[in-house]
Backbone bond lengths (Angstrom), bond angles and torsions (degrees), N, CA, C in turn:
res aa  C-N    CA-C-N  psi(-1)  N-CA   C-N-CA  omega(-1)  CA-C   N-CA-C  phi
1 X - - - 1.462 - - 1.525 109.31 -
2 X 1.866 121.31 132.39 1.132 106.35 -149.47 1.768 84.16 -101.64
3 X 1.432 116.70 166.91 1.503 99.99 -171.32 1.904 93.82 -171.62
4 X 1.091 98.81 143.22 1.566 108.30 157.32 1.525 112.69 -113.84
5 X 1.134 92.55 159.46 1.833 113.94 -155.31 1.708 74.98 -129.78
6 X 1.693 88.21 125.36 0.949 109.84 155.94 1.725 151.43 -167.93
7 X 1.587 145.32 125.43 1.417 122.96 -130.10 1.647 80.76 -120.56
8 X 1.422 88.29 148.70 1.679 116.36 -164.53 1.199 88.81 -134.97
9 X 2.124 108.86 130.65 1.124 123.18 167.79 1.390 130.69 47.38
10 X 1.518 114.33 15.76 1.869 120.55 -153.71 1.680 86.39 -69.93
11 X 1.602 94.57 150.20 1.506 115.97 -166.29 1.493 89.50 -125.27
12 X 1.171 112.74 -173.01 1.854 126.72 158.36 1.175 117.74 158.38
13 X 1.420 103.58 109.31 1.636 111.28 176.91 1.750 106.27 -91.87
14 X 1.084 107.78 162.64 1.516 123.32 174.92 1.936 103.22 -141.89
15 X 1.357 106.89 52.23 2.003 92.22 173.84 2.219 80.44 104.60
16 X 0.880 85.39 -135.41 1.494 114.46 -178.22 1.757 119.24 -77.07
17 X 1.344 95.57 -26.89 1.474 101.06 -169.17 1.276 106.10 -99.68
18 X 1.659 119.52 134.52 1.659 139.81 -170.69 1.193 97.55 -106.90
19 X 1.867 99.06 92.59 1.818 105.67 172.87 1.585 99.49 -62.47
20 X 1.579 110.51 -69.81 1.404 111.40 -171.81 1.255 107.88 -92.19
21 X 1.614 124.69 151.19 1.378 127.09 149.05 1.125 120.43 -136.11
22 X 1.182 118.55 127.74 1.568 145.85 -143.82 1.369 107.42 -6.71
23 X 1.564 107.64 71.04 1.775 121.25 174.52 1.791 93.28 -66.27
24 X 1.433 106.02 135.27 1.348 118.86 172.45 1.827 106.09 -143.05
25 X 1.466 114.19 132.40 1.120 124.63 178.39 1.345 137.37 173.37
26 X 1.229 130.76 144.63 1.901 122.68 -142.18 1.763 94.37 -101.37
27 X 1.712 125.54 145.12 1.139 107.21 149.45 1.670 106.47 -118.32
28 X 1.426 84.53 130.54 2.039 86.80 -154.27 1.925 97.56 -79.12
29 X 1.413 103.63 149.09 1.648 91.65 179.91 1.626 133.02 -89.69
30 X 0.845 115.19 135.09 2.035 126.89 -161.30 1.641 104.67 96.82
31 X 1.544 104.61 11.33 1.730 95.41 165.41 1.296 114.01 -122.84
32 X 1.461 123.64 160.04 1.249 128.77 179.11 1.607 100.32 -95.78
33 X 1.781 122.62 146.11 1.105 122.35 -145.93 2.015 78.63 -134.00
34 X 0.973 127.69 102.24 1.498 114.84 154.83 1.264 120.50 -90.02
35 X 1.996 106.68 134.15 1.325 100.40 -166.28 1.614 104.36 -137.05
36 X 1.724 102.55 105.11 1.236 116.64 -154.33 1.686 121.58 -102.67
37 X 0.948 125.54 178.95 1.654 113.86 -171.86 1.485 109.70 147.75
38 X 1.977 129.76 139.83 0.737 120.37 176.02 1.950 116.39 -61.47
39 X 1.144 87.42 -167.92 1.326 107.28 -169.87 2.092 103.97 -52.75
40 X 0.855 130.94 145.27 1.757 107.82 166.40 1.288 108.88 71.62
41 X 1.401 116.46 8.29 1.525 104.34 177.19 1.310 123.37 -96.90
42 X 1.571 114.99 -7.20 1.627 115.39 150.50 1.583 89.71 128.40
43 X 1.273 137.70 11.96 1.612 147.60 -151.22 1.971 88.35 -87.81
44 X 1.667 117.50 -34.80 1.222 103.59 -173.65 1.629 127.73 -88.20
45 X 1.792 93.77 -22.68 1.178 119.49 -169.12 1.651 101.08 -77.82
46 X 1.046 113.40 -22.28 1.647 129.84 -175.67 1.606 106.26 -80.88
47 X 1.155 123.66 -38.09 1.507 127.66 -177.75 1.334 96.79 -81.35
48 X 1.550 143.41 -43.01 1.089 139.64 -138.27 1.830 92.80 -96.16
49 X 1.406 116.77 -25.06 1.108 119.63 -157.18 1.577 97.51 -89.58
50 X 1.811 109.10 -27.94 1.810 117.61 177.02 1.816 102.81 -74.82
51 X 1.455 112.55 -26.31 1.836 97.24 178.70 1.489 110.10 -97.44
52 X 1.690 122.63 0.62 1.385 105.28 157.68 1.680 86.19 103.44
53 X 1.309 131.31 18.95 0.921 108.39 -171.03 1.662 114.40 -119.71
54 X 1.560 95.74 -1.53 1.750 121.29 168.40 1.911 103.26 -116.71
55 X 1.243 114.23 -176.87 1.005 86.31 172.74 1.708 85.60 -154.77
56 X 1.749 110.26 137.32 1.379 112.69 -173.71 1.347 118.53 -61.63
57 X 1.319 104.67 152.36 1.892 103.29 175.22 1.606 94.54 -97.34
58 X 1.201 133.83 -45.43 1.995 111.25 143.95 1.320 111.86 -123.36
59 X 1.410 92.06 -172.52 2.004 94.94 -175.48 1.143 93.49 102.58
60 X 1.536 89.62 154.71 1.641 112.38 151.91 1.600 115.23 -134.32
61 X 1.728 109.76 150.18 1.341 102.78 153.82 1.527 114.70 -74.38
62 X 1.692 136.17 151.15 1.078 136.50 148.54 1.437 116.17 -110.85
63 X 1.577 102.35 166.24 1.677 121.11 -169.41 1.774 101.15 -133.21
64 X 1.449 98.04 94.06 1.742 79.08 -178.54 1.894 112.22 65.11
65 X 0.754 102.24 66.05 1.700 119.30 -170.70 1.283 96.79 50.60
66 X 1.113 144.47 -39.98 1.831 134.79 -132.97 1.699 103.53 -104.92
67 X 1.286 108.32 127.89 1.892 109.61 162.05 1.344 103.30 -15.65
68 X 1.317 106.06 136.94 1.519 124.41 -173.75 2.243 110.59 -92.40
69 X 1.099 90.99 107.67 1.853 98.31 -164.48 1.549 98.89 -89.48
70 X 1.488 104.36 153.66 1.541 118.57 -175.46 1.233 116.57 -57.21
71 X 1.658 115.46 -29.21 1.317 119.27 -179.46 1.402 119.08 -70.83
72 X 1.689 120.02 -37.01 1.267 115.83 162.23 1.786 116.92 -74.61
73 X 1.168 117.86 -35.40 1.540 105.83 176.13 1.330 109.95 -57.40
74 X 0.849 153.07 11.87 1.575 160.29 -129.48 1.323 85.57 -140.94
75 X 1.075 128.41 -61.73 1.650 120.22 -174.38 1.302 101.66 -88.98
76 X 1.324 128.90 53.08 1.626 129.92 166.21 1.198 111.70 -114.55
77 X 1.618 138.39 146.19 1.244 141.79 -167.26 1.707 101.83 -97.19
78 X 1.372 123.30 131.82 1.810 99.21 -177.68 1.850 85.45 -144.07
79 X 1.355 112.64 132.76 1.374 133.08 149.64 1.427 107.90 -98.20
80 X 1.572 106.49 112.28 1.561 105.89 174.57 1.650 110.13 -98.69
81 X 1.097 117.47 152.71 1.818 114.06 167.71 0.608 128.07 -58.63
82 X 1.504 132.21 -10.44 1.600 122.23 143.63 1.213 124.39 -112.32
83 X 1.462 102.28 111.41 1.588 107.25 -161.26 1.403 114.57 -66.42
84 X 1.023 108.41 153.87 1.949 119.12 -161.42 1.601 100.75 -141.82
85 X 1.227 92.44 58.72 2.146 85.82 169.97 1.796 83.93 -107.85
86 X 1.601 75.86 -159.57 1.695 84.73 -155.00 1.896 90.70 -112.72
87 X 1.422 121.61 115.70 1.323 134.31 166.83 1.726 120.41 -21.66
88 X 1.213 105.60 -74.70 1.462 115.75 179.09 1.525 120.21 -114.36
89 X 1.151 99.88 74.51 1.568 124.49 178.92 1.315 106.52 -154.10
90 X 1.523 105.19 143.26 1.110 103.06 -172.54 1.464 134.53 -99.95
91 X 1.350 120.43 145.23 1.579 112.59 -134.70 1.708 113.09 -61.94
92 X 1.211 105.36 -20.70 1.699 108.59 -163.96 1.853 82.71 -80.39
93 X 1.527 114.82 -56.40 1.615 116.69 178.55 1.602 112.92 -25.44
94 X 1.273 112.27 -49.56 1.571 108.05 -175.22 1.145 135.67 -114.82
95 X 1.527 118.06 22.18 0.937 127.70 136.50 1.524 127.42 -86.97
96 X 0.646 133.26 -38.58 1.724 155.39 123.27 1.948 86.26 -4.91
97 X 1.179 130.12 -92.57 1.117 142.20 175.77 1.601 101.73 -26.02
98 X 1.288 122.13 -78.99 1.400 129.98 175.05 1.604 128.80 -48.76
99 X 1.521 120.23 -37.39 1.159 118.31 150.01 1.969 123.56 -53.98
100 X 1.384 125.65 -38.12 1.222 136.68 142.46 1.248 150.08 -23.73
101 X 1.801 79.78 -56.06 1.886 95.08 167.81 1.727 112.59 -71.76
102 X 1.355 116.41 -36.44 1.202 122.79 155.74 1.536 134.21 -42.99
103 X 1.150 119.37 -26.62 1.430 134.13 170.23 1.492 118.12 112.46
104 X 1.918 111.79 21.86 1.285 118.90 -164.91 1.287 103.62 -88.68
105 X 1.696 126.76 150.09 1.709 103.07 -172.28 1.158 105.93 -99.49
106 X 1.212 149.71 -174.66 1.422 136.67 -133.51 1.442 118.04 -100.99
107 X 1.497 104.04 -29.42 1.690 105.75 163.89 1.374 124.05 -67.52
108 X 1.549 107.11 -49.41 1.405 100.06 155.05 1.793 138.23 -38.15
109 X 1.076 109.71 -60.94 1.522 134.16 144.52 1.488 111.62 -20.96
110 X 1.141 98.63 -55.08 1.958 93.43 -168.30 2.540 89.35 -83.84
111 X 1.039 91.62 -50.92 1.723 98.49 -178.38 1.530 103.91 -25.56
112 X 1.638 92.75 -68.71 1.889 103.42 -177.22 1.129 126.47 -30.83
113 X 1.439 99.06 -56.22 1.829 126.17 -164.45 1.699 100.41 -74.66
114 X 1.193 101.79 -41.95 1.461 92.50 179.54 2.030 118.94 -81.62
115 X 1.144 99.48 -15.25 1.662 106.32 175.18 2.017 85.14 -82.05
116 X 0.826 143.21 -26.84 1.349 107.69 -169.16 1.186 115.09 -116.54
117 X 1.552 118.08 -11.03 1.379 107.97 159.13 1.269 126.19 -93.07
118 X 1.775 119.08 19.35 1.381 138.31 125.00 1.729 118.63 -40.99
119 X 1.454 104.96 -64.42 1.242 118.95 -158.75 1.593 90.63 -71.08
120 X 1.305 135.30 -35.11 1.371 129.65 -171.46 1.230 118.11 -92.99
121 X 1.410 115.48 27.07 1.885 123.74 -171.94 1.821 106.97 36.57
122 X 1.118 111.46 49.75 1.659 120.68 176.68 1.661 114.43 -119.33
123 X 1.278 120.41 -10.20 1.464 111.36 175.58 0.993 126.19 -49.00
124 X 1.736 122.12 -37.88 1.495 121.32 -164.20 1.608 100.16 -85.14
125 X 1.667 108.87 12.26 1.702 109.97 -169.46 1.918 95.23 -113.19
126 X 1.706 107.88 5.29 1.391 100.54 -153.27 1.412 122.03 -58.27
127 X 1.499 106.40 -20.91 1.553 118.99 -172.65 1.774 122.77 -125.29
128 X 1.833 81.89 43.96 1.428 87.18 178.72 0.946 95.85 -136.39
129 X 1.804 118.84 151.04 1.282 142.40 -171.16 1.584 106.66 -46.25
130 X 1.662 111.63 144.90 1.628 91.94 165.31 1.083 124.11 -78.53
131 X 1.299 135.48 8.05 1.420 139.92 -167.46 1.385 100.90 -96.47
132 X 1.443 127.89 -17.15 1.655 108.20 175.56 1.386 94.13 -97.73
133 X 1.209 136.82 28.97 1.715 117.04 -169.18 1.814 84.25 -98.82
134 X 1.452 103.71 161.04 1.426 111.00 175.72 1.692 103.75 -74.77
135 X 1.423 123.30 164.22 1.468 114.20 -172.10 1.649 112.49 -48.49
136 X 1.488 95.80 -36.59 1.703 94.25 -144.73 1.562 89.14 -87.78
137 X 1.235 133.63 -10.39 1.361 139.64 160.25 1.788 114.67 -64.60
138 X 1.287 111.54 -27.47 1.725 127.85 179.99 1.581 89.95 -73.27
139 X 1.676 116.72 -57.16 1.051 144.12 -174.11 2.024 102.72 -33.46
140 X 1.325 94.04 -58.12 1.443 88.68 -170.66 1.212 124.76 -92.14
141 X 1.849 111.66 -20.56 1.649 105.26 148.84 1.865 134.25 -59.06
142 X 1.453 99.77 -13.47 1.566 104.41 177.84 1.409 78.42 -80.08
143 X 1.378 140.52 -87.23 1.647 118.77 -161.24 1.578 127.31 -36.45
144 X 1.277 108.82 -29.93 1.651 105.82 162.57 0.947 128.76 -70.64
145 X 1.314 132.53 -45.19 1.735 138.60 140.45 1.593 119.80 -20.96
146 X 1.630 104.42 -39.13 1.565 89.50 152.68 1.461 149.78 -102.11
147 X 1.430 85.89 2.30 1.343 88.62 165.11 1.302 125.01 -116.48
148 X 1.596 126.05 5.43 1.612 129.51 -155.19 1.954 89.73 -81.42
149 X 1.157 136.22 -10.64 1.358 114.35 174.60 1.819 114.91 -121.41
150 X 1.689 98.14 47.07 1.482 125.39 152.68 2.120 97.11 56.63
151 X 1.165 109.66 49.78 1.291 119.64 -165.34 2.023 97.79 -50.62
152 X 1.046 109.15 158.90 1.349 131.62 170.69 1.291 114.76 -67.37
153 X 1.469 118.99 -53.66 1.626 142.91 169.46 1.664 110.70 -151.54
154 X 1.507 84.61 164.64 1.615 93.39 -148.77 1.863 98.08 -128.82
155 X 1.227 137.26 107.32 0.966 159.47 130.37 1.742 120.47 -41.05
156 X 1.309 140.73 87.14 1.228 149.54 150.40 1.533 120.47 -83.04
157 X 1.183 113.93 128.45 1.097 113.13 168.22 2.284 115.90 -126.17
158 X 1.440 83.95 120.19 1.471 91.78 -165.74 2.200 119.79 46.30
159 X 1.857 88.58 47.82 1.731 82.75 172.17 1.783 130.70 -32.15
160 X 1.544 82.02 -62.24 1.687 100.92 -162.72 1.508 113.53 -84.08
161 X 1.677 115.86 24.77 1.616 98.99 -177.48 1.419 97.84 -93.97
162 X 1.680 119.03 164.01 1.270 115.80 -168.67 1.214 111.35 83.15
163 X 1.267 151.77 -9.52 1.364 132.43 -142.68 1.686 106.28 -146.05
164 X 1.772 90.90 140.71 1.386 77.72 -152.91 1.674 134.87 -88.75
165 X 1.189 159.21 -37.46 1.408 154.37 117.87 1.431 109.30 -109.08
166 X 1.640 102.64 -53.81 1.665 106.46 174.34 1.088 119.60 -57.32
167 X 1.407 131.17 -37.72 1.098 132.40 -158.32 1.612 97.77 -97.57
168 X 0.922 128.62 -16.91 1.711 124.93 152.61 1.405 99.87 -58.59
169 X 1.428 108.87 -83.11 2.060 89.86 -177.39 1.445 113.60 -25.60
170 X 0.878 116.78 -98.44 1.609 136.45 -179.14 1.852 93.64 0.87
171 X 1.254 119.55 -50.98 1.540 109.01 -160.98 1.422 89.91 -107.69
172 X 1.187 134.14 -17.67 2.064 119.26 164.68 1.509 96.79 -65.70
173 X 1.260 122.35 -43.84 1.528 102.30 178.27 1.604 132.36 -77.04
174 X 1.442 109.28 -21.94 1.268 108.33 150.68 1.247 126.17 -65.62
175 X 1.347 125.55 -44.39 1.295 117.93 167.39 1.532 137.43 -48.83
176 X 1.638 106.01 -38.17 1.890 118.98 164.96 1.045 102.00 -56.85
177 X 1.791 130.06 -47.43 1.532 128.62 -152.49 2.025 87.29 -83.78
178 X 1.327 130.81 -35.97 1.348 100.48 -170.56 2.215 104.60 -90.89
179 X 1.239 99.09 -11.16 1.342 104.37 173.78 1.444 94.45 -72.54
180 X 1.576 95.27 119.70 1.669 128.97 175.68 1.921 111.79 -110.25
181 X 0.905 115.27 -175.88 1.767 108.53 -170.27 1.461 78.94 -97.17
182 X 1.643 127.88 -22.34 1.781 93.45 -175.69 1.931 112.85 -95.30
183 X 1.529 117.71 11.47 1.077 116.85 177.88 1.757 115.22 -97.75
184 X 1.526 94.27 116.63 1.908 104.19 168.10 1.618 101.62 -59.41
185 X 1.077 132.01 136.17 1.867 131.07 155.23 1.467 100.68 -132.97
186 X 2.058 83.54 127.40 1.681 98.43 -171.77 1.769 82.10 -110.59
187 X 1.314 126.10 140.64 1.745 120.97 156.42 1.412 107.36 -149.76
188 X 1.108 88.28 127.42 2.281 98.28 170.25 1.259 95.80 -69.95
189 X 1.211 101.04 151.02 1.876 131.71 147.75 0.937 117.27 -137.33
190 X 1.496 122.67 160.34 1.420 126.52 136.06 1.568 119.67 -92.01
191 X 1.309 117.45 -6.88 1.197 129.36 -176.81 1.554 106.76 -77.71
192 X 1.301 123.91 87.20 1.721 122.19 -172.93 1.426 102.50 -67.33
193 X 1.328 110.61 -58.72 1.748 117.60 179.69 1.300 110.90 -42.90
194 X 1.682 118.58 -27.24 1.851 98.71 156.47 0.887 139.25 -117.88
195 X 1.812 113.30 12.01 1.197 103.66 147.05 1.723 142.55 -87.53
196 X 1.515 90.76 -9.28 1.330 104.83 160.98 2.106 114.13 -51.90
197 X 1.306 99.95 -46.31 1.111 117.15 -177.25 1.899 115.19 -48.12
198 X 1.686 85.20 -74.32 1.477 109.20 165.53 1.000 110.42 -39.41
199 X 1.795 135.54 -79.08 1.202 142.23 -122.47 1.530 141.57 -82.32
200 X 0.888 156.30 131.96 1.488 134.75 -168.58 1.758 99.45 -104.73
201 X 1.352 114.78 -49.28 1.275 127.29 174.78 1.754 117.37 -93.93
202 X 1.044 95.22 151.78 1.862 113.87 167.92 1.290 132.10 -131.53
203 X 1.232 115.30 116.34 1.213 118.10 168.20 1.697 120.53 -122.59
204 X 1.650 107.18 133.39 1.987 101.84 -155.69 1.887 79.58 -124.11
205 X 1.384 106.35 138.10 1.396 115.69 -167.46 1.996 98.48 -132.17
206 X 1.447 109.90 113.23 1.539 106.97 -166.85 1.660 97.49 -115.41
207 X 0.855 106.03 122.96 2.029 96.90 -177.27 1.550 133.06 39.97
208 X 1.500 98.81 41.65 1.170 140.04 167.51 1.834 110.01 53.03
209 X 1.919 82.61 47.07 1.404 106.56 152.12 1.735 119.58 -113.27
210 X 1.398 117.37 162.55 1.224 107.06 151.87 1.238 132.46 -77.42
211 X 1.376 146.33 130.81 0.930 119.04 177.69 1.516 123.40 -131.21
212 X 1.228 103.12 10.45 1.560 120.78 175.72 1.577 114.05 -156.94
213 X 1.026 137.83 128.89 1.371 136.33 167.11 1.599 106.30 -150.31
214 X 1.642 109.79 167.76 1.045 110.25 179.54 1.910 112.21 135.58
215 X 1.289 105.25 158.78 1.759 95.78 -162.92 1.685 97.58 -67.14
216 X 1.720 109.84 138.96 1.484 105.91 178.37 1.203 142.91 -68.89
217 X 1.482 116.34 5.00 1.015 141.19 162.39 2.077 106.63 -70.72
218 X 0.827 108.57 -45.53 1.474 105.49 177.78 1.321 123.29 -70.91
219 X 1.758 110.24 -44.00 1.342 110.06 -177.99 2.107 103.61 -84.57
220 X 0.790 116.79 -9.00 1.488 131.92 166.75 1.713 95.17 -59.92
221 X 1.367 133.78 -74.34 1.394 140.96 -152.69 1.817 89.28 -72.40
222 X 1.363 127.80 -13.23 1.620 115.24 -165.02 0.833 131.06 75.80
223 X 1.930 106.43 170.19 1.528 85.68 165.92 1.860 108.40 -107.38
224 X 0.938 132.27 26.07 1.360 135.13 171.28 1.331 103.17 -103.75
225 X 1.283 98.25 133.19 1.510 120.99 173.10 1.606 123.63 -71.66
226 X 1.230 102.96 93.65 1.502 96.47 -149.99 1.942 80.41 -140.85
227 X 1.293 92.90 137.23 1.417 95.09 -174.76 1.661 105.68 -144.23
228 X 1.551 123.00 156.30 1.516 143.51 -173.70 1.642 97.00 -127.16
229 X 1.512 92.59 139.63 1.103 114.81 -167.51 1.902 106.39 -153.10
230 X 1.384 88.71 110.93 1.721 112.95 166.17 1.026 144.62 -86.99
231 X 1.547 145.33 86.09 0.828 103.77 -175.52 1.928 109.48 -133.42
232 X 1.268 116.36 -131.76 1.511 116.17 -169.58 1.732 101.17 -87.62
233 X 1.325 108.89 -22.51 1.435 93.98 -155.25 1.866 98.22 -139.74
234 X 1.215 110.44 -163.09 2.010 102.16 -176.39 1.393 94.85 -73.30
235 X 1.240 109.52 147.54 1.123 163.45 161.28 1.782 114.25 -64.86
236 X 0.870 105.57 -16.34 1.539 118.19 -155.43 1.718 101.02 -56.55
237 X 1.752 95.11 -55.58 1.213 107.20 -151.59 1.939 104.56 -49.36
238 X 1.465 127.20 -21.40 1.271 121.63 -169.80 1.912 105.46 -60.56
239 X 1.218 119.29 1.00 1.627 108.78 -163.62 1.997 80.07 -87.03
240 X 1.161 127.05 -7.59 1.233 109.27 -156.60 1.945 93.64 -111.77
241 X 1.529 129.62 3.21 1.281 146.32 166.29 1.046 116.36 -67.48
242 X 1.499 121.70 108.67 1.679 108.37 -174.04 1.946 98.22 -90.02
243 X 1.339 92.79 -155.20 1.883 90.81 -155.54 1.736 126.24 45.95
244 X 1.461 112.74 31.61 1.089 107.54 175.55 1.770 112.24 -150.27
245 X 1.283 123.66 175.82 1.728 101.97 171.26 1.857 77.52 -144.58
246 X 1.356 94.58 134.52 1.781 112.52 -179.91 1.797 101.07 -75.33
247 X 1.198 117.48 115.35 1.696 104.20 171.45 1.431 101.28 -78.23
248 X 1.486 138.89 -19.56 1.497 135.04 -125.70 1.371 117.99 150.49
249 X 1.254 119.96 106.46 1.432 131.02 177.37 1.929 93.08 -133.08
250 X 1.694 97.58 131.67 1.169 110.32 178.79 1.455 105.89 -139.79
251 X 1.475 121.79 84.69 1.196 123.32 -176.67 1.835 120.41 58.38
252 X 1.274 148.84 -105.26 1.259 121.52 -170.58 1.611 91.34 -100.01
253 X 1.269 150.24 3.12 1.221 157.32 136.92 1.341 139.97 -41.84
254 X 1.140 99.65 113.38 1.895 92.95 -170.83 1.956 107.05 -140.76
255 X 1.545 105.79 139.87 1.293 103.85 157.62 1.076 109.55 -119.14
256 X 1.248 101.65 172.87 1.905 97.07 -172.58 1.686 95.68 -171.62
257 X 1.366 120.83 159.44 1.391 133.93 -177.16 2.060 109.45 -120.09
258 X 1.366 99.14 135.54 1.364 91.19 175.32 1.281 126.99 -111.78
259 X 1.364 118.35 108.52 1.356 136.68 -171.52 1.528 107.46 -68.36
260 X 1.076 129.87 -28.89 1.488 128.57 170.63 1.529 110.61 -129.14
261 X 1.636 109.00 151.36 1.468 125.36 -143.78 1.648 94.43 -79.85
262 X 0.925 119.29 160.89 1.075 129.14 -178.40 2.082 124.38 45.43
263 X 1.334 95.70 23.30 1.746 102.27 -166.46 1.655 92.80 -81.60
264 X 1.703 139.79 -23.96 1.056 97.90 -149.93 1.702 86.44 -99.99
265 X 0.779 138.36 18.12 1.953 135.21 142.18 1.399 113.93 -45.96
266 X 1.416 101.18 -45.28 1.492 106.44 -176.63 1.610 117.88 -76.49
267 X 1.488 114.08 -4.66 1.447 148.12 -146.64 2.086 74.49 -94.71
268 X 1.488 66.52 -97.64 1.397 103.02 -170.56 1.973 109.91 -33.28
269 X 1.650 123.04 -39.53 1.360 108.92 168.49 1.941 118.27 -83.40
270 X 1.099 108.92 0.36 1.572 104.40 166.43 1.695 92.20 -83.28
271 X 1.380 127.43 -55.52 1.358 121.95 -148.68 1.713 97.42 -61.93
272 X 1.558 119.60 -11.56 1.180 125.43 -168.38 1.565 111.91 -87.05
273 X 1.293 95.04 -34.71 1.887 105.02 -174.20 1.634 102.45 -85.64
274 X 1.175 120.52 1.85 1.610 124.35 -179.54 1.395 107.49 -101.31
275 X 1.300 107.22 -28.81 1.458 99.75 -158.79 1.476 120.25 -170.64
276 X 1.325 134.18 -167.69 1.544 129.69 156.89 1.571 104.29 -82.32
277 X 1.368 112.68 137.81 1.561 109.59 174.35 1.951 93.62 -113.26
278 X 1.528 89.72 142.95 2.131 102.84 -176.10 1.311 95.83 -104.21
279 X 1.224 134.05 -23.79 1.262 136.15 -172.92 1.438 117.80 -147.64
280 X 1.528 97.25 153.71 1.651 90.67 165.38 1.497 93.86 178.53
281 X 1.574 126.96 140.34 1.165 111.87 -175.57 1.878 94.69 160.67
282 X 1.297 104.50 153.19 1.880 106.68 178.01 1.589 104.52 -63.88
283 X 0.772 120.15 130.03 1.776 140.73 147.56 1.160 101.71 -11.95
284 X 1.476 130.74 110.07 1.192 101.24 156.52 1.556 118.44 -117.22
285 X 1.451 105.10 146.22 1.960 119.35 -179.94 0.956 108.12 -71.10
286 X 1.352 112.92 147.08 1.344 161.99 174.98 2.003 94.01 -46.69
287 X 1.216 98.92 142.28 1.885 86.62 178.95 1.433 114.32 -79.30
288 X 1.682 89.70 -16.70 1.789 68.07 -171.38 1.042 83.22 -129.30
289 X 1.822 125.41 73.24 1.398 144.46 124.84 1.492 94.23 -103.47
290 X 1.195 116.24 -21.20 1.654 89.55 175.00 1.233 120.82 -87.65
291 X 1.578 114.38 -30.69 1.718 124.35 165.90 1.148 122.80 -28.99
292 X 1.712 100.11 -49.29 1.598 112.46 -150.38 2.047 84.56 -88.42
293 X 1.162 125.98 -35.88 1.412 120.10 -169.68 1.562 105.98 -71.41
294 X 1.463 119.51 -28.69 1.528 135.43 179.67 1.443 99.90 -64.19
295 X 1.252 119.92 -31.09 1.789 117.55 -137.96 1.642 87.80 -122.40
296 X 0.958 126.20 12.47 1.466 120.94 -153.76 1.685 76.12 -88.67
């Protein structure tokens, strides 16, 4: 079922203190949604409040425009930050179990569990307790647990902390291969360098406001018009281009800022009649130059 996930107006008091205030934001489906923020900025209280497991003081979650009902959250995949599998059980047993509790019937159930603790180099671990697995091995059966009964949308909260480079691959590629065009994926990090990596969407949450969202490709380029330009030969000649201010030309390299609208077209067809151009395109920032400018 193809569906957007999405939280309207979410509020949340705790006593006196306004975790959320009116957090609003889409997770569109077949995209990955990173949803980032220091510590206390309301990133957990916000997931917990989309699986039904807090409950807003206003707002709503929606499913496809409409209030989000128990029967569809039920088919949602959720890694919470504090992982809650079961210690001494054995790992293929409860996922197997968890695909079930979902409403999967048991061959299916056993199929799932065994395609992904393939995909997660865990088979030869299938019938051992989770309590001897090393963390980041616990680590990647809680991500199979959320996804072994083919969830609708997928809720993570802080997947990849703990975990070590490989074992980040290992679960970004499970995650593309179960990310389908009809699955929303919302996941916190603190890790910017992978969700930049990961991400298609952004969402940056500062004292349980929003304060930046939008596909990461856009908020990556900024909002200053600031553009790089490549080409075969010097660069030089742009200090002599009016509608523009040069930050930096370093041999066939150039940045430059555009002071009037539409100048770097005009940029870009001189750099064309001179020469071959290799590049050309807005600057784009660092993610967490945009965090830190969002969060300021």
């Amino acid at each position: 079922m193809n569906g957007m996930l999405s939280v309207a107006g979410l509020t949340r008091r705790f006593g006196d203190h306004l975790a959320l205030d009116d957090v609003t934001f889409d997770v569109v489906p077949g995209r990955m949604t990173g949803f980032v923020g220091a510590n206390g900025a309301g990133k957990t209280t916000t997931m917990r409040i989309m699986l039904g497991v807090l409950a807003a003081t206003a707002g709503e979650v929606h499913w496809n425009g409409a209030p989000l009902t128990h029967e569809i959250r039920r088919d949602f995949g959720y890694m919470p930050e504090e992982r809650g599998l079961y210690p001494k059980m054995k790992i293929r047993d409860q996922l197997v179990f968890f695909g079930r509790l979902h409403g999967q019937d048991p061959n299916r159930a056993a199929e799932r569990t065994d395609k992904i603790l393939d995909r997660l180099g865990l088979t030869e671990r299938a019938g051992d307790m989770l309590e001897t697995l090393s963390l980041g091995n616990q680590q990647r059966v809680q991500i199979a647990a959320a996804l072994v009964h083919e969830p609708i949308a997928l809720v993570l909260d802080e997947p990849f902390s703990g975990l070590d480079p490989l074992a980040v691959d290992a679960m970004v590629d499970l995650l593309r291969e179960e990310v389908t065009p009809e699955v929303p994926v919302l996941f916190s990090s603190h890790q910017l360098e992978l969700v930049e990596r990961l991400c298609d969407d952004l969402v940056v949450l500062s004292r349980g406001k929003v304060v930046a969202a939008g596909p990461v490709a856009e908020l990556a380029a900024g909002p200053s018009a600031t553009y790089r330009l490549v080409t075969d030969g010097d660069a030089g000649w742009l200090r002599d281009v009016g509608g523009i201010t040069v930050r930096d030309v370093a041999g066939a390299t150039a940045l430059f800022d555009v002071t009037e609208a539409g100048q770097e077209q005009q940029v870009l067809q001189q750099a064309m009649s001179r020469g071959q151009v290799l590049e050309f395109g807005p600057e784009r920032v660092a993610l967490s130059d945009v965090f830190r400018e969002a969060t300021r």
